[in-house]
Z-matrix of the N, CA and C atoms (Angstrom, degrees):
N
C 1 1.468
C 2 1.521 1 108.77
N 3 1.084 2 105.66 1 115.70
C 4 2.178 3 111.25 2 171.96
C 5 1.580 4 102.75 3 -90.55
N 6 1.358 5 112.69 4 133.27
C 7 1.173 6 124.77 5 -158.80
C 8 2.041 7 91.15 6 -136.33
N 9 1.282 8 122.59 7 154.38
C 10 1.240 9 131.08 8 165.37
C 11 1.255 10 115.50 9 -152.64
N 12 2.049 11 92.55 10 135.98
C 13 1.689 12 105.69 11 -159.23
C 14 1.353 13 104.75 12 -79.95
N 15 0.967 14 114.52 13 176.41
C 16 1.541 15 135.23 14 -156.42
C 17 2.226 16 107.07 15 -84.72
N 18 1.465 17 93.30 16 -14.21
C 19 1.577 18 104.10 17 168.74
C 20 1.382 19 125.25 18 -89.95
N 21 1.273 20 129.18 19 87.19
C 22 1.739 21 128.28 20 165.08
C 23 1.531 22 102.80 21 -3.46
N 24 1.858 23 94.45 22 136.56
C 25 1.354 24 128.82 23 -150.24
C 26 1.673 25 122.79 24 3.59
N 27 1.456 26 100.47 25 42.45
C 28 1.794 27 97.35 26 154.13
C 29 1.188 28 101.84 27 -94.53
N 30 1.540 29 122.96 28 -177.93
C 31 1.057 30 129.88 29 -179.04
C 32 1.234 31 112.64 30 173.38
N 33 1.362 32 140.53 31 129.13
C 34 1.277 33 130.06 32 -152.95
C 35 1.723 34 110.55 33 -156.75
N 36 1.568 35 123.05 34 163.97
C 37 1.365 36 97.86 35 -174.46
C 38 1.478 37 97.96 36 -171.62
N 39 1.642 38 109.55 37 155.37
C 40 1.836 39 103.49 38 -168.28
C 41 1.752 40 77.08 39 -153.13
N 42 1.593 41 89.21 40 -168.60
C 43 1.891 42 90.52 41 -152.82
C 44 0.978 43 149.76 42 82.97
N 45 1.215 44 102.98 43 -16.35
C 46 1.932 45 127.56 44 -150.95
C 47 1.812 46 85.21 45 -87.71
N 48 1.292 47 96.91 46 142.49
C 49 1.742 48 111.51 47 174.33
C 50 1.675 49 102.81 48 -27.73
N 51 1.268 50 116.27 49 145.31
C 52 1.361 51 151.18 50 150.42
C 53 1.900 52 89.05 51 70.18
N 54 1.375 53 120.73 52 27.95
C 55 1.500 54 132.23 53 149.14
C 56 1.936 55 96.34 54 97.04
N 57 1.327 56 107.16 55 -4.66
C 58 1.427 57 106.91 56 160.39
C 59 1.440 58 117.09 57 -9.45
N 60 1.818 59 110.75 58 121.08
C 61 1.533 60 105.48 59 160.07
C 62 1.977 61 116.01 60 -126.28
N 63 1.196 62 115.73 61 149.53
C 64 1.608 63 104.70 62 -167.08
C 65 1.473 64 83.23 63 -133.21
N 66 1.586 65 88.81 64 157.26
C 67 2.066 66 121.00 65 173.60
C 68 1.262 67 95.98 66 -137.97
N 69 1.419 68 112.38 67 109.02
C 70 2.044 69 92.08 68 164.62
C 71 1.956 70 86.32 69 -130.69
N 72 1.451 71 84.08 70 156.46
C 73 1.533 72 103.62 71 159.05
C 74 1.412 73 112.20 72 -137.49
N 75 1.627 74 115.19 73 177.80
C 76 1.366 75 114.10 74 175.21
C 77 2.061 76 90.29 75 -166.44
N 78 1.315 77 99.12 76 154.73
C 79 1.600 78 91.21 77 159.98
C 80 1.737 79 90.01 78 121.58
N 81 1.492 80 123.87 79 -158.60
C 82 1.334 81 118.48 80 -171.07
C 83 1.790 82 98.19 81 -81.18
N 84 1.208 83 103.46 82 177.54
C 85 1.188 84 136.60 83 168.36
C 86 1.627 85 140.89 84 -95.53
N 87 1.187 86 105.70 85 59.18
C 88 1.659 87 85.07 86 -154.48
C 89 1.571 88 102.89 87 -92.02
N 90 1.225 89 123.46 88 -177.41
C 91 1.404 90 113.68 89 159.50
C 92 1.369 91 116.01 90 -46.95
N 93 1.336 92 108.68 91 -71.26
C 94 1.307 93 126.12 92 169.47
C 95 1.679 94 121.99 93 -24.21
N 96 1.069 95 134.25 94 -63.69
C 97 1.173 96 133.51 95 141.23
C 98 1.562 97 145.89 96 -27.64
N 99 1.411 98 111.09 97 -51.61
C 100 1.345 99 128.72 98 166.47
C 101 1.449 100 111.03 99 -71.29
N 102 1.427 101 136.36 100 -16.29
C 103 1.263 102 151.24 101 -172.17
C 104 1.799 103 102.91 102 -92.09
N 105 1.668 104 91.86 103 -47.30
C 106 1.901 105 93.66 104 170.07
C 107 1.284 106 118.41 105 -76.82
N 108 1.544 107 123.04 106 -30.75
C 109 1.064 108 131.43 107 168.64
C 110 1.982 109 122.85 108 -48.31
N 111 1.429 110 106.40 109 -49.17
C 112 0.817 111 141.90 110 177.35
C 113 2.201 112 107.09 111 -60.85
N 114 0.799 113 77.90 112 -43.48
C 115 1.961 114 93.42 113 -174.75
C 116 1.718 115 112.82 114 -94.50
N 117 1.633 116 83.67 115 -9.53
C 118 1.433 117 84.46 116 170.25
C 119 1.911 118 129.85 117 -106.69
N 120 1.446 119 87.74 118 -19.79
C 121 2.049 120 120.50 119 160.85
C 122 1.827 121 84.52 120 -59.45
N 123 0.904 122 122.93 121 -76.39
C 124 1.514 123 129.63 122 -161.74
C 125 1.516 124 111.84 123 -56.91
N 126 0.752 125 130.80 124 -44.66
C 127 1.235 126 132.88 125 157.28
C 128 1.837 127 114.19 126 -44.42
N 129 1.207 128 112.68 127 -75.02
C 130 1.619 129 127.76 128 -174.11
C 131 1.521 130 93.60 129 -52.23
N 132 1.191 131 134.19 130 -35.96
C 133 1.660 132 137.60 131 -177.43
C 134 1.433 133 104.68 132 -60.66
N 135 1.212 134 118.84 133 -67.68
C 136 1.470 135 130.30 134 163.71
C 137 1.530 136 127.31 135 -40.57
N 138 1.488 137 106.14 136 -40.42
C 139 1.403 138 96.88 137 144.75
C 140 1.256 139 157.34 138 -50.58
N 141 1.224 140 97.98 139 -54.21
C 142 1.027 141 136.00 140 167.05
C 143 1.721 142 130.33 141 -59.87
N 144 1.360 143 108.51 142 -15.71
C 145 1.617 144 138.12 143 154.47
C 146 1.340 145 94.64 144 84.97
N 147 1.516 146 120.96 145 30.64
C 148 1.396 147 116.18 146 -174.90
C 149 1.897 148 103.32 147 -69.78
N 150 1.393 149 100.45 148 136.82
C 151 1.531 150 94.98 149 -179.38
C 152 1.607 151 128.26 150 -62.15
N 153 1.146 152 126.62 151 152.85
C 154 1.825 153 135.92 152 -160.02
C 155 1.882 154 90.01 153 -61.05
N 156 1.155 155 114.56 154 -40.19
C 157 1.690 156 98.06 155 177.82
C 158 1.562 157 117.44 156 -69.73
N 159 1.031 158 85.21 157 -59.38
C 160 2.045 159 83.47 158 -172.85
C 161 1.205 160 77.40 159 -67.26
N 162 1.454 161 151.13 160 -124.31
C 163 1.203 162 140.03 161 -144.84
C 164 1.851 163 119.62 162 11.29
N 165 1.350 164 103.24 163 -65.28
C 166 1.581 165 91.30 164 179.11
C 167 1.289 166 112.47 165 -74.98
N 168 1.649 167 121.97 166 -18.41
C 169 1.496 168 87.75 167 -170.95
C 170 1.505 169 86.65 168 -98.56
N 171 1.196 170 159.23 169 37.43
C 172 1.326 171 135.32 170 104.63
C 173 1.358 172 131.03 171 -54.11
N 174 0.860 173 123.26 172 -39.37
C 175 1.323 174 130.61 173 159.57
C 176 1.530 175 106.39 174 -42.94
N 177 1.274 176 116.18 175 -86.69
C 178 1.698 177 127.05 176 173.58
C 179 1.464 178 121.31 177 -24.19
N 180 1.564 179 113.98 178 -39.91
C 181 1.100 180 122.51 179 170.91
C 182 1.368 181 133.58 180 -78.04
N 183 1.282 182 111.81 181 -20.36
C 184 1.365 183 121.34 182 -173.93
C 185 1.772 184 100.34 183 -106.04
N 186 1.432 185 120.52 184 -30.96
C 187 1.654 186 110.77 185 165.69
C 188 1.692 187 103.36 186 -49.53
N 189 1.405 188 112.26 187 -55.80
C 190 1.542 189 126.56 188 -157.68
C 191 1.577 190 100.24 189 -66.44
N 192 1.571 191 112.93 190 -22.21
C 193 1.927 192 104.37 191 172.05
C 194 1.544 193 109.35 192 -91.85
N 195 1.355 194 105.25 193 -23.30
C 196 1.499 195 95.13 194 -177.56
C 197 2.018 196 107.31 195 -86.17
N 198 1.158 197 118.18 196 -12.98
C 199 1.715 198 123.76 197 170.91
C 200 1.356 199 81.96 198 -73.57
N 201 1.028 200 136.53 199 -73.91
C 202 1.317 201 114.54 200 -141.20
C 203 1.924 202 109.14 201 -85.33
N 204 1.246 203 114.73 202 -1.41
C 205 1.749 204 99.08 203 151.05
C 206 1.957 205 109.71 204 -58.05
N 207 1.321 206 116.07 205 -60.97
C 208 1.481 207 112.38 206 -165.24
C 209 1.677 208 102.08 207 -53.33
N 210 1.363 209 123.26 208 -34.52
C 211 1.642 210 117.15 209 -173.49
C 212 1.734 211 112.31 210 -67.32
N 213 1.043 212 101.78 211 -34.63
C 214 1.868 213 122.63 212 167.54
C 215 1.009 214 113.70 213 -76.35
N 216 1.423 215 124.24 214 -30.51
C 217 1.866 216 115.31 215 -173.38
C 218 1.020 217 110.03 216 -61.91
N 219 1.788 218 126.78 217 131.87
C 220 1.678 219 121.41 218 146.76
C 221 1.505 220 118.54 219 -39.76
N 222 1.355 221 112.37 220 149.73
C 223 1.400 222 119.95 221 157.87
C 224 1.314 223 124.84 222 -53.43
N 225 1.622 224 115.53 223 -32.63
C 226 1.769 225 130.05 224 -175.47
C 227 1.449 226 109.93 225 -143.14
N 228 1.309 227 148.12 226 121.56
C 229 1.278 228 149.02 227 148.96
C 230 1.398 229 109.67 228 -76.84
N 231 1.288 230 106.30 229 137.56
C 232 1.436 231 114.76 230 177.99
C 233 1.381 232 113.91 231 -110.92
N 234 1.546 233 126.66 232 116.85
C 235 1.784 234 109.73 233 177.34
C 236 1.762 235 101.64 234 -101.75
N 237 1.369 236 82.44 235 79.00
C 238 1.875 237 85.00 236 171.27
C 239 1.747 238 116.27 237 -38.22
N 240 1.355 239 112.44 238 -32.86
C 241 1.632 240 111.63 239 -175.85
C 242 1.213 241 109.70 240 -66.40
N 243 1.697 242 129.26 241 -39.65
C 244 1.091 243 139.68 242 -156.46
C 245 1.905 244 109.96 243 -104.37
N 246 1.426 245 97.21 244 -3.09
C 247 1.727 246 122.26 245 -168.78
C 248 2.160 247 97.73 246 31.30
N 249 1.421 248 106.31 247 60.83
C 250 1.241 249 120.97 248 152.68
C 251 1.454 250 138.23 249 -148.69
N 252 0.976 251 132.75 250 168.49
C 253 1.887 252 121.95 251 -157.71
C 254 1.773 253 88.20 252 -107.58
N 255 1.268 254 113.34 253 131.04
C 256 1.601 255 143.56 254 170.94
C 257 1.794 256 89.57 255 -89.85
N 258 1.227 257 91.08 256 151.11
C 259 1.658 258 112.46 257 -176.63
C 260 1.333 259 105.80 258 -111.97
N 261 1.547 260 94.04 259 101.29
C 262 1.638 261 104.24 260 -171.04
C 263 1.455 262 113.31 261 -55.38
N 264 1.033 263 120.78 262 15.87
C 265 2.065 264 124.15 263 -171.23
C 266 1.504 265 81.84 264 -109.27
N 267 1.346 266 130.50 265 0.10
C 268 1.751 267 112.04 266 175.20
C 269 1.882 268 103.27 267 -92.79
N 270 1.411 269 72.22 268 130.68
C 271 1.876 270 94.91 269 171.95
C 272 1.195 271 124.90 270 -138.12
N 273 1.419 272 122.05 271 167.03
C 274 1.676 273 121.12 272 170.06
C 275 1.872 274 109.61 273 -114.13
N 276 1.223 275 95.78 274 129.89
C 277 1.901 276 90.23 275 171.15
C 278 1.729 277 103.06 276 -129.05
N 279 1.049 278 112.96 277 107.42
C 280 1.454 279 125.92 278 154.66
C 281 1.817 280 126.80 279 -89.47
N 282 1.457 281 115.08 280 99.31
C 283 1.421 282 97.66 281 157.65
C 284 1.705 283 110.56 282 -115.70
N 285 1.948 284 103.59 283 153.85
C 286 1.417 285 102.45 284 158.42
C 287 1.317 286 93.29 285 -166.34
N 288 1.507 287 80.86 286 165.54
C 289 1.911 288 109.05 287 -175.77
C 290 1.612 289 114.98 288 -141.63
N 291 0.995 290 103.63 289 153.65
C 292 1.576 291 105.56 290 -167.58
C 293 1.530 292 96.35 291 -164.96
N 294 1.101 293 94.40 292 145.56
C 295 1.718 294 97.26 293 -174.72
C 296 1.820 295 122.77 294 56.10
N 297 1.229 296 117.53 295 23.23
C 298 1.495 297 94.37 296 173.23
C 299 1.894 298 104.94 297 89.70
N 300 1.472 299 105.63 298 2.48
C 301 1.306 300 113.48 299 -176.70
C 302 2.068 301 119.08 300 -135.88
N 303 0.831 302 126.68 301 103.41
C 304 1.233 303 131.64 302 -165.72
C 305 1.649 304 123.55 303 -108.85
N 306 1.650 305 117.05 304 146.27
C 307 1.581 306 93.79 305 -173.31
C 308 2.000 307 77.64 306 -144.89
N 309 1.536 308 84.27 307 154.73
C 310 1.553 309 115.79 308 168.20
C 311 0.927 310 128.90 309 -93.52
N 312 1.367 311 143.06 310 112.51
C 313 1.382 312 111.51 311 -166.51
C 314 1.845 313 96.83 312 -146.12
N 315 1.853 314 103.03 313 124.70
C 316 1.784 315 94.37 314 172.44
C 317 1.665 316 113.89 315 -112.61
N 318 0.972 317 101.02 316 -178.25
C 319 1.505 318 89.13 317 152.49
C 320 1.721 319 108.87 318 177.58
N 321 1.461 320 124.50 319 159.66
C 322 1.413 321 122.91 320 -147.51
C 323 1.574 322 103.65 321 -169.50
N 324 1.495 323 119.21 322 179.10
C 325 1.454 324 112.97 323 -171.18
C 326 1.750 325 97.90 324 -117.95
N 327 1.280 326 111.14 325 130.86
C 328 1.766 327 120.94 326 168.25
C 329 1.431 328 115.76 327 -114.05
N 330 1.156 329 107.07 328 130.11
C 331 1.491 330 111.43 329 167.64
C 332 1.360 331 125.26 330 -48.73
N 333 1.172 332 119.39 331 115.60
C 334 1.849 333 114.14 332 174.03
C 335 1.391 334 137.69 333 -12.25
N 336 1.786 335 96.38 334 -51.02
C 337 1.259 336 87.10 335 -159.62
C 338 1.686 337 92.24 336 -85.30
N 339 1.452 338 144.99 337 14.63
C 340 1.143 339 161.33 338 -146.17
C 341 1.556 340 109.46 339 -135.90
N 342 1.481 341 112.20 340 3.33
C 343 1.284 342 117.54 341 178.62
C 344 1.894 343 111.23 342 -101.21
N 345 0.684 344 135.17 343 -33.35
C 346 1.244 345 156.70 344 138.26
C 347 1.521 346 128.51 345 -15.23
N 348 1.355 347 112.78 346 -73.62
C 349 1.560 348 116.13 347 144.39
C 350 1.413 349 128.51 348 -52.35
N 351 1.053 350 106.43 349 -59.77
C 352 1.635 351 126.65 350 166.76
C 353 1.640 352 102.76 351 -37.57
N 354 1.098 353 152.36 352 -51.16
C 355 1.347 354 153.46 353 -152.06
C 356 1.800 355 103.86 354 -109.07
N 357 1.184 356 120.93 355 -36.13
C 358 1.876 357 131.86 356 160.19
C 359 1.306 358 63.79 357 -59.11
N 360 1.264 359 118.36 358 -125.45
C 361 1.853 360 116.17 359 -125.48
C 362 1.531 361 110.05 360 -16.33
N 363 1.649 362 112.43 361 -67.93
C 364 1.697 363 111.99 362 -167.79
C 365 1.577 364 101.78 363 -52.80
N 366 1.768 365 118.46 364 -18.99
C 367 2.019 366 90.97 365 -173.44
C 368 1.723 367 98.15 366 -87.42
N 369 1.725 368 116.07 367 -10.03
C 370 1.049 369 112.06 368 -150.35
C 371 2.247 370 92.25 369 -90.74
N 372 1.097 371 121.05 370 -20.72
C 373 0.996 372 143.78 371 -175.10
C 374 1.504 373 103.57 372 -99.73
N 375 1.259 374 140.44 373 -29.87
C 376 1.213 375 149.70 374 157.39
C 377 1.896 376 101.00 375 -37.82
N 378 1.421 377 87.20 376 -68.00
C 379 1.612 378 103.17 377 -164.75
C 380 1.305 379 101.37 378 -73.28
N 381 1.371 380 140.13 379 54.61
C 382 1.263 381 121.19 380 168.07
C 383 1.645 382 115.61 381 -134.04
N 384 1.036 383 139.64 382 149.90
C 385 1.668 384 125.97 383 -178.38
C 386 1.775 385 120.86 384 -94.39
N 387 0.898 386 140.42 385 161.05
C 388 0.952 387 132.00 386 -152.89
C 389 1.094 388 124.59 387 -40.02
N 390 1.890 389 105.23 388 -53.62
C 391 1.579 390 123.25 389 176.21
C 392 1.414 391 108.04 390 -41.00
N 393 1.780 392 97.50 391 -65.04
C 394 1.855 393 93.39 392 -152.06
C 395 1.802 394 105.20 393 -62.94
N 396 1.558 395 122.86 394 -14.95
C 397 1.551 396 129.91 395 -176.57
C 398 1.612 397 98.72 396 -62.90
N 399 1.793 398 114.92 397 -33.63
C 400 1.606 399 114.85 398 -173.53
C 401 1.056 400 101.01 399 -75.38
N 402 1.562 401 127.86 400 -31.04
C 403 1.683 402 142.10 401 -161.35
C 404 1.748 403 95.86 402 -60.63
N 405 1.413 404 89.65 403 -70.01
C 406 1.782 405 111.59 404 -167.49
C 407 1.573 406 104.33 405 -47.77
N 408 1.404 407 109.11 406 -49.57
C 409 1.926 408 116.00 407 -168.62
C 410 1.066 409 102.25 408 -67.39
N 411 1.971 410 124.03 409 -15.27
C 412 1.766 411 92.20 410 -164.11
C 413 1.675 412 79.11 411 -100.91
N 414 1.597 413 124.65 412 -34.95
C 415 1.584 414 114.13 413 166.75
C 416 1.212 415 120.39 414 -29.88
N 417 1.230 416 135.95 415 -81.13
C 418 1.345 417 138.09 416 159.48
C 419 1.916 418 108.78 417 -11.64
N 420 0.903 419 87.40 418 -87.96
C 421 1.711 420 97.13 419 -174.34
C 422 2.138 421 110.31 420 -29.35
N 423 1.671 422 89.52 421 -64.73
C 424 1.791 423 84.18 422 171.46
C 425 1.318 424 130.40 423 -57.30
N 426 1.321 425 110.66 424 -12.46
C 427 2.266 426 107.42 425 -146.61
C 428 1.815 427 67.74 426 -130.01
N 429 1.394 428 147.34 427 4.47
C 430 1.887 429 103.97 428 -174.52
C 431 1.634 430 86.41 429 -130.34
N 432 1.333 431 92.47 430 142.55
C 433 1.935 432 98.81 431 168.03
C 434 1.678 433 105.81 432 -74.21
N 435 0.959 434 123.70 433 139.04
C 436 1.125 435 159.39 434 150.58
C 437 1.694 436 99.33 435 7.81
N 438 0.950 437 119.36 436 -62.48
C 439 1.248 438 143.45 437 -169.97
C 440 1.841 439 108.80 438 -64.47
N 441 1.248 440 98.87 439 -29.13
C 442 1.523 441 99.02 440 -179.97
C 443 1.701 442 122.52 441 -104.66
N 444 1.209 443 111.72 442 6.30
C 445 1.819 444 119.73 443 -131.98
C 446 1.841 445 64.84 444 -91.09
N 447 1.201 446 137.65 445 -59.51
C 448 1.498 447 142.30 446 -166.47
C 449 1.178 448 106.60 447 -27.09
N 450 1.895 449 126.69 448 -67.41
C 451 0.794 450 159.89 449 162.89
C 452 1.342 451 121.21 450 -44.85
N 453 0.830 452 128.40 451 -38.60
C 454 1.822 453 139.37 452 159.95
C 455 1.644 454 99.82 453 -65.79
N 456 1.169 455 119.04 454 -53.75
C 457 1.417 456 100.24 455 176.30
C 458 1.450 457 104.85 456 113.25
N 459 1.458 458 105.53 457 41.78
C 460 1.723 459 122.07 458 -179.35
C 461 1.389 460 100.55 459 -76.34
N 462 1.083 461 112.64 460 -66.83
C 463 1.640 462 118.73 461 -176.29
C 464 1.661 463 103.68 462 -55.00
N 465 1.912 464 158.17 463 -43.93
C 466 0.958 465 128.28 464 116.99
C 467 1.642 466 109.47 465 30.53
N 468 1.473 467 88.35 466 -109.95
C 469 1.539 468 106.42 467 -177.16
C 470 1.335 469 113.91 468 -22.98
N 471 1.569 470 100.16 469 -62.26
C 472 1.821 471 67.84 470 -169.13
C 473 1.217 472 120.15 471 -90.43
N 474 1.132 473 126.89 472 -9.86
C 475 1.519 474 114.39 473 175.86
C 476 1.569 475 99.58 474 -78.94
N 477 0.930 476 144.51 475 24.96
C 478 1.574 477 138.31 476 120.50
C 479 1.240 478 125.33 477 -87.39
N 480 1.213 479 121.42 478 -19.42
C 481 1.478 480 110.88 479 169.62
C 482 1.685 481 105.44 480 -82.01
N 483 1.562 482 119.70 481 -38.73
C 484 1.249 483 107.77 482 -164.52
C 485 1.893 484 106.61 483 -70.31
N 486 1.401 485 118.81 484 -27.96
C 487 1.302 486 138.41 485 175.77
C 488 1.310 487 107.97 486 -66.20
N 489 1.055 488 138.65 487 -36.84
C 490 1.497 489 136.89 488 -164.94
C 491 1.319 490 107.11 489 53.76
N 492 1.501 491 134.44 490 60.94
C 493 1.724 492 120.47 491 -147.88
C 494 1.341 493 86.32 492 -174.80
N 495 1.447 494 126.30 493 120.07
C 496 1.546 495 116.66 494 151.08
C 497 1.776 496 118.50 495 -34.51
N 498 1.124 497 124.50 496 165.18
C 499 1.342 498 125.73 497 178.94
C 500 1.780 499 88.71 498 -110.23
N 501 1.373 500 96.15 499 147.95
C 502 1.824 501 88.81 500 -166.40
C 503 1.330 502 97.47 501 -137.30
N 504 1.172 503 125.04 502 145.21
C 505 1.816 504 112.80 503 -159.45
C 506 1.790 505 103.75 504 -164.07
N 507 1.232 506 108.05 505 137.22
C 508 1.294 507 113.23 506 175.98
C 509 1.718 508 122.97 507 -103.63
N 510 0.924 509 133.93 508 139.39
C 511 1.705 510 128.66 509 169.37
C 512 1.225 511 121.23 510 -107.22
N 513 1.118 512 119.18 511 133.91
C 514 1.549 513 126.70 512 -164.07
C 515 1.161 514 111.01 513 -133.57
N 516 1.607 515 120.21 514 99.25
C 517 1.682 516 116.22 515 -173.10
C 518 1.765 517 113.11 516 -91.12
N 519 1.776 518 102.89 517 114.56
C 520 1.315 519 93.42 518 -164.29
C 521 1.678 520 93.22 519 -105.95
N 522 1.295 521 142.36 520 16.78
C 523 1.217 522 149.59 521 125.90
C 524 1.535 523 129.76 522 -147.86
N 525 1.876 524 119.85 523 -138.78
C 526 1.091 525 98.38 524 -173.21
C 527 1.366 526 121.64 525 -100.83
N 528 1.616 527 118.59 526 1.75
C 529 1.049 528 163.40 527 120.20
C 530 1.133 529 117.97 528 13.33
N 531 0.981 530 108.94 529 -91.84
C 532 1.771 531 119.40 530 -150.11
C 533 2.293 532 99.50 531 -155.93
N 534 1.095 533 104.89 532 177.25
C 535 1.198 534 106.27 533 -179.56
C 536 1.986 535 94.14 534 -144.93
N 537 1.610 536 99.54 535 161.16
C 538 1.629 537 100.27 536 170.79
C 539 1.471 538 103.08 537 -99.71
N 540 1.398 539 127.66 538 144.11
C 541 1.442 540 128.02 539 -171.97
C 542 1.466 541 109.23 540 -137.54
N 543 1.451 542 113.42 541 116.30
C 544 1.424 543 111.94 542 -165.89
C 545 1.800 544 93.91 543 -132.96
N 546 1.644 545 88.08 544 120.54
C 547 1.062 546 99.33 545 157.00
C 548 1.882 547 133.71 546 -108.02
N 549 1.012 548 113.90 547 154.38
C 550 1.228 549 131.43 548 177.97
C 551 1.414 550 129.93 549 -114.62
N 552 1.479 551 131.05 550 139.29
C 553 1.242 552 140.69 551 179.23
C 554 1.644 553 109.66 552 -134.93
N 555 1.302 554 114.40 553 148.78
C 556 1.621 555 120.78 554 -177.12
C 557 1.479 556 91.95 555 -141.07
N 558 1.924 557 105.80 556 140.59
C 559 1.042 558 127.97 557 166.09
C 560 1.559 559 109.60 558 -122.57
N 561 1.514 560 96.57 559 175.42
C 562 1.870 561 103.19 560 175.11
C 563 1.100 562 80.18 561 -152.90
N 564 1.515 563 106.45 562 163.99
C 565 1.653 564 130.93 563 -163.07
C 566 1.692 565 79.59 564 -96.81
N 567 1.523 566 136.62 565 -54.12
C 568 1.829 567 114.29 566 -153.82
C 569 1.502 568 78.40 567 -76.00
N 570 1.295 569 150.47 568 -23.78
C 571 1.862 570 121.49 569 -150.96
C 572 1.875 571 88.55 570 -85.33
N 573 1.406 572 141.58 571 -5.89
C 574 1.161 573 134.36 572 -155.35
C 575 1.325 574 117.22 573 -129.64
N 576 1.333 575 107.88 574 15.42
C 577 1.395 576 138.88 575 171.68
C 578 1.663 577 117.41 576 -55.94
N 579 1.397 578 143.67 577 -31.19
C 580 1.175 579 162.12 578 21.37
C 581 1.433 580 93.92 579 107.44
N 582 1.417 581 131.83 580 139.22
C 583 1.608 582 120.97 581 171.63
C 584 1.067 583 90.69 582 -81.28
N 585 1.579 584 114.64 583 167.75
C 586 1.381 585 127.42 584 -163.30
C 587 1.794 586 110.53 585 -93.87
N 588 1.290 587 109.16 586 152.38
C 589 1.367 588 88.38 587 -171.86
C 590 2.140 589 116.86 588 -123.63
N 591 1.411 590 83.93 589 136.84
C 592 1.214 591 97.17 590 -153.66
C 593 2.101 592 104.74 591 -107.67
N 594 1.263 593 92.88 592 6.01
C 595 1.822 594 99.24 593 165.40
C 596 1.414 595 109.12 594 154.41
């Protein structure tokens, strides 16, 4: 049964063959939104009898992908094709799970010359094993002010450490502008068995 909540462009749905459940959004970003968005994953989890561990670190994981669209967003998107400015606070968030298997999925617009760095960190954080990912997150955390940890690519971190899962992400250059950048994360209920990890 597909069901839709009572908040402009959420939309959400359980029932679906082999016990499938979905969250997608699309549209701006506000706090305000991402906070309902957010309360509304948590909710459908609880329904859904998902257990108190995986539960938070879905939860944990999907706050930590949706912070880190606003730390990546441009200030201005330009749609040179359309000769009008896109509101870089527009994003897409899809999660679902079905079977004991679950995926994250965001995606948002980055400036070019900001695509580059942005993609080193995720291969550079890609390539790392559990330890040295705890090594790097608590580095990060001691040696960066506050102000930069976004930008360094802390949050990264942990939604790979809390995922146990490369972060896997595609780039899509839709001018000369900016590109769309969607990343992805996959969980399983036996790999998350594990107390949850909180630093």
């Amino acid at each position: 049964m597909k069901t839709t909540t009572t908040m402009p462009s959420f939309s959400a749905g359980s029932g679906l063959p082999q016990e499938a459940i979905t969250l997608q959004f699309s549209g701006k970003a506000t706090t305000m939104q991402i906070d309902a968005l957010l309360d509304l994953l948590e909710k459908m989890l609880v329904n859904e009898g998902i257990n108190n561990s995986l539960r938070r670190r879905i939860y944990s994981i999907s706050m930590e992908a949706l912070q880190n669209l606003n730390n990546h967003a441009p200030d201005q998107v330009l749609d040179a094709i359309n000769e009008k400015t896109i509101d870089p606070a527009y994003i897409k968030f899809l999660f679902e799970g079905c079977d004991g298997k679950f995926r994250i999925e965001t995606s948002n617009y980055i400036l070019l010359n900001n695509i580059d760095p942005f993609i080193q960190k995720l291969d550079y954080i890609n390539s790392l094993d559990e330890l040295a990912k705890k090594e790097y997150y608590n580095y990060l955390i001691k040696n960066l002010p506050f102000s930069e940890k976004g930008g360094a690519g802390l949050g990264l971190v942990d939604i790979a450490r809390k995922s146990k899962q490369p972060i896997n992400y595609r780039v899509v250059g839709t001018n000369t502008y900016y590109s769309l950048v969607t990343l992805s994360v996959s969980l399983e209920a036996a790999s998350v068995s594990v107390p949850f990890v909180t630093g």
